[in-house]
N, C-alpha and C positions, 0 to 999 in steps of 0.2 A: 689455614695455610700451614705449610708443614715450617717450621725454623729447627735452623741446624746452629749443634752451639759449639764456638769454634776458638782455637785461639790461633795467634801469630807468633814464629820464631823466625828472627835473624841480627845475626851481629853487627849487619849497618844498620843504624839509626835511622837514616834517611829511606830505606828500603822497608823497614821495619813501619815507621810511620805512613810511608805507601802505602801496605797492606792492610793494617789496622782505618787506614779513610777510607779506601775499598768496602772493606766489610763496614764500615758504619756507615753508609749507602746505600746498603745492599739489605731490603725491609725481611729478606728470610735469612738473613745469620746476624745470630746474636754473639759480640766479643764476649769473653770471658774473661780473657789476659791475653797480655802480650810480652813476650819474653827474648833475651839476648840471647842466649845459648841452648842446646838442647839440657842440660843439667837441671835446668831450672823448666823447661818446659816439662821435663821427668814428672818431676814432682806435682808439678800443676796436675798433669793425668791422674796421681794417686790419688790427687784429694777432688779431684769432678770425673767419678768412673763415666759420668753420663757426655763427654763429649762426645761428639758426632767427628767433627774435623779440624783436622791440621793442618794452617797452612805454613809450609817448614821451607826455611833453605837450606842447603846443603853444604858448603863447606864453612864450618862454622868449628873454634877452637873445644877440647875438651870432650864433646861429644858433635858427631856427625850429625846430619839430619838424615843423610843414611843406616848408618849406628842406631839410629834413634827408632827408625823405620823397622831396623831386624828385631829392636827388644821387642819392637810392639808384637811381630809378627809371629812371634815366637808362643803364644796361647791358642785361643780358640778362632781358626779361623773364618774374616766375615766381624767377629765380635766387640773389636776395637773401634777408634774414631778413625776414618779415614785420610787418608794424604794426598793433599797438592803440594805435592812440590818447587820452588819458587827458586831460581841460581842461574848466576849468568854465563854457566856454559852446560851446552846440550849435549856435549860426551858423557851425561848421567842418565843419557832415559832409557834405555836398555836394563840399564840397574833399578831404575825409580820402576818398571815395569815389572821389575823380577821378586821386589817388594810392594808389590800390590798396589804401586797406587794409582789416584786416579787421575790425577794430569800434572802435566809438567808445563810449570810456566816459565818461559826464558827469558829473563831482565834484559831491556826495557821491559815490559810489559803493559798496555792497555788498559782502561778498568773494561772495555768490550772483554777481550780477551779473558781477564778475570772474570765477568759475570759470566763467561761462556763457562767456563772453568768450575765456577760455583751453583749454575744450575744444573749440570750434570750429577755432581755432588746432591744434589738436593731431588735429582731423579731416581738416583740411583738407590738414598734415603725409602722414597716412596715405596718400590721398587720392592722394598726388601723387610718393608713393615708388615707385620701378621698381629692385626689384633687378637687379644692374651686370649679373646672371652670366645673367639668365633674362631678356632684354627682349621682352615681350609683341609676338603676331607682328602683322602689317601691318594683317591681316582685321581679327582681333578690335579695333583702335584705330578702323576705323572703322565701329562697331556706334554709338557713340555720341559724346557731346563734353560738357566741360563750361561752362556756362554763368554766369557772375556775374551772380546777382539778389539784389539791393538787398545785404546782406553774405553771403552766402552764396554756395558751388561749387553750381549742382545740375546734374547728370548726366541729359540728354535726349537719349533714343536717336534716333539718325536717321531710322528707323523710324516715330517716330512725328510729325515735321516735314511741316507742309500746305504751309507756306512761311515765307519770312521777307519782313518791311516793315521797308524805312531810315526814320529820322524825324531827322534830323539827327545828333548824336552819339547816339544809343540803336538798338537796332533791337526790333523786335516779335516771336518764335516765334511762329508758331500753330501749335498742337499737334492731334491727329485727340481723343489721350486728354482733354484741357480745353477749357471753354469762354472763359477765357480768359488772351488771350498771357504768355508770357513777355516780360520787359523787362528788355535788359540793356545798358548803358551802353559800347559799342562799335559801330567804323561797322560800315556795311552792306557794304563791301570787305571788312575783319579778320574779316568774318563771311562770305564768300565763300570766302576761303582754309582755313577752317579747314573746308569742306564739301568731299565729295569731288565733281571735277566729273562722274563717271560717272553721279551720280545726283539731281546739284542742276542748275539751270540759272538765270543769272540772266536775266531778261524786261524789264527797265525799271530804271531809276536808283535805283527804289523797291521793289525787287522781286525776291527771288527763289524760284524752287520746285520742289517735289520733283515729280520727271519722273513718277514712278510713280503721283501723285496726281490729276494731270491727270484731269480728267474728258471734259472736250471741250473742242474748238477753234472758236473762229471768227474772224471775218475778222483781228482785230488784240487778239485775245484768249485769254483761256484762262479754264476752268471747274476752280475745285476747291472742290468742298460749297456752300456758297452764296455764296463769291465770284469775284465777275469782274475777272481782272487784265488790264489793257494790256499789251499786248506791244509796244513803241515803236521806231522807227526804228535805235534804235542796235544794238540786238540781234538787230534780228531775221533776220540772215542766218545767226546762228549755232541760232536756234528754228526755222528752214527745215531745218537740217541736220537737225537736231533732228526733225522732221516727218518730212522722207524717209524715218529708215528706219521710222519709228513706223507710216507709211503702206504 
């Protein structure tokens, strides 16, 4: 069974020892510490690089648990311990989402609520494990990808991608299987790179799609299911290559 190893921060006491009975309840997280302020939860990270999770609250004196959130987020992303965030107002989730993490829990709070909170954490763990000795081959990684929607990983096969639309920081899926898109809070670039370009193409600033979906072509356009994307000036020497051998 997988255990995630985890500590607690918050500057009530009584909120604090919530959290810490929570997790010693809960047979897949092991505590490590429990801590009043971010400052001191700092330091706990330095000296156990191997946490898994945080569970933080937020407004708390000296350092934020947001604060605390941007230092972590600031390395390699994906490689840190992850975040629940734990505060008794919900004007932070937008920000707790903007710093990665994975759920937001609103005081009162439940231990249901909390264990929902903590298996997802512990899915998402699983989720993301590559044993050292057996690294999954090139093909099979790009069958699919996963995607962040609203708190949650979901796993959308390439296979089934019509296209994607940028809309400033979020972008759109649209899928063959749904009617409708996924929405996931990264550019429409970060969503480029992580498509293989063998079988994505981007067409427009706002736009990009799956070659094989294509239905048909015309002038400054492209057809897939019932809509019609522009194919705009900046791209389009690379959608002519694109065409030649298609043609």
């Amino acid at each position: 069974m997988t255990t995630l190893k985890c500590i607690a921060v918050d500057d009530e006491p009584l909120a604090l020892g919530m959290v810490v009975a929570f997790i010693e309840q809960t047979p897949f997280l092991e505590l490590i510490g429990k801590y009043s302020s971010g400052v001191e939860a700092l330091r706990s990270l330095h000296e156990h690089p191997d946490l898994d999770l945080l569970f933080l609250d937020i407004q708390m004196p000296e350092l934020t648990g947001l604060e605390l959130a941007r230092v972590l987020d600031r390395g390699q992303p994906g490689a840190g311990p992850r975040i629940i965030f734990t505060t008794a107002f919900n004007q932070y989730a937008l920000e707790g989402y903007r710093v990665d993490a994975l759920d937001y829990l609103v005081k009162p709070f439940s231990y249901e609520e909390f264990l929902r909170a903590a298996t997802k954490a512990k899915m998402y763990a699983e989720r993301t494990q590559v044993p050292a000795a057996s690294p999954p081959p090139v093909a099979a990684e790009e069958e699919f990808l996963f995607l962040k929607v609203e708190y949650e990983l979901v796993r959308v096969a390439l296979d089934d991608i019509l296209y994607v639309e940028g809309l400033k920081d979020y972008v759109k899926v649209h899928l063959r299987s749904a009617t409708r898109p996924l929405l996931s809070l990264m550019s429409l670039k970060a969503m480029e790179e992580k498509l293989p370009a063998r079988r994505f193409l981007r067409i427009h600033r706002s736009y990009i799609v799956a070659l094989d979906k294509i239905e048909a072509v015309r002038r400054n356009t492209v057809q897939i299911g019932s809509a019609t994307l522009a194919v705009s000036d900046q791209y389009k020497e690379a959608f002519m290559q694109f065409l030649s051998r298609w043609s």
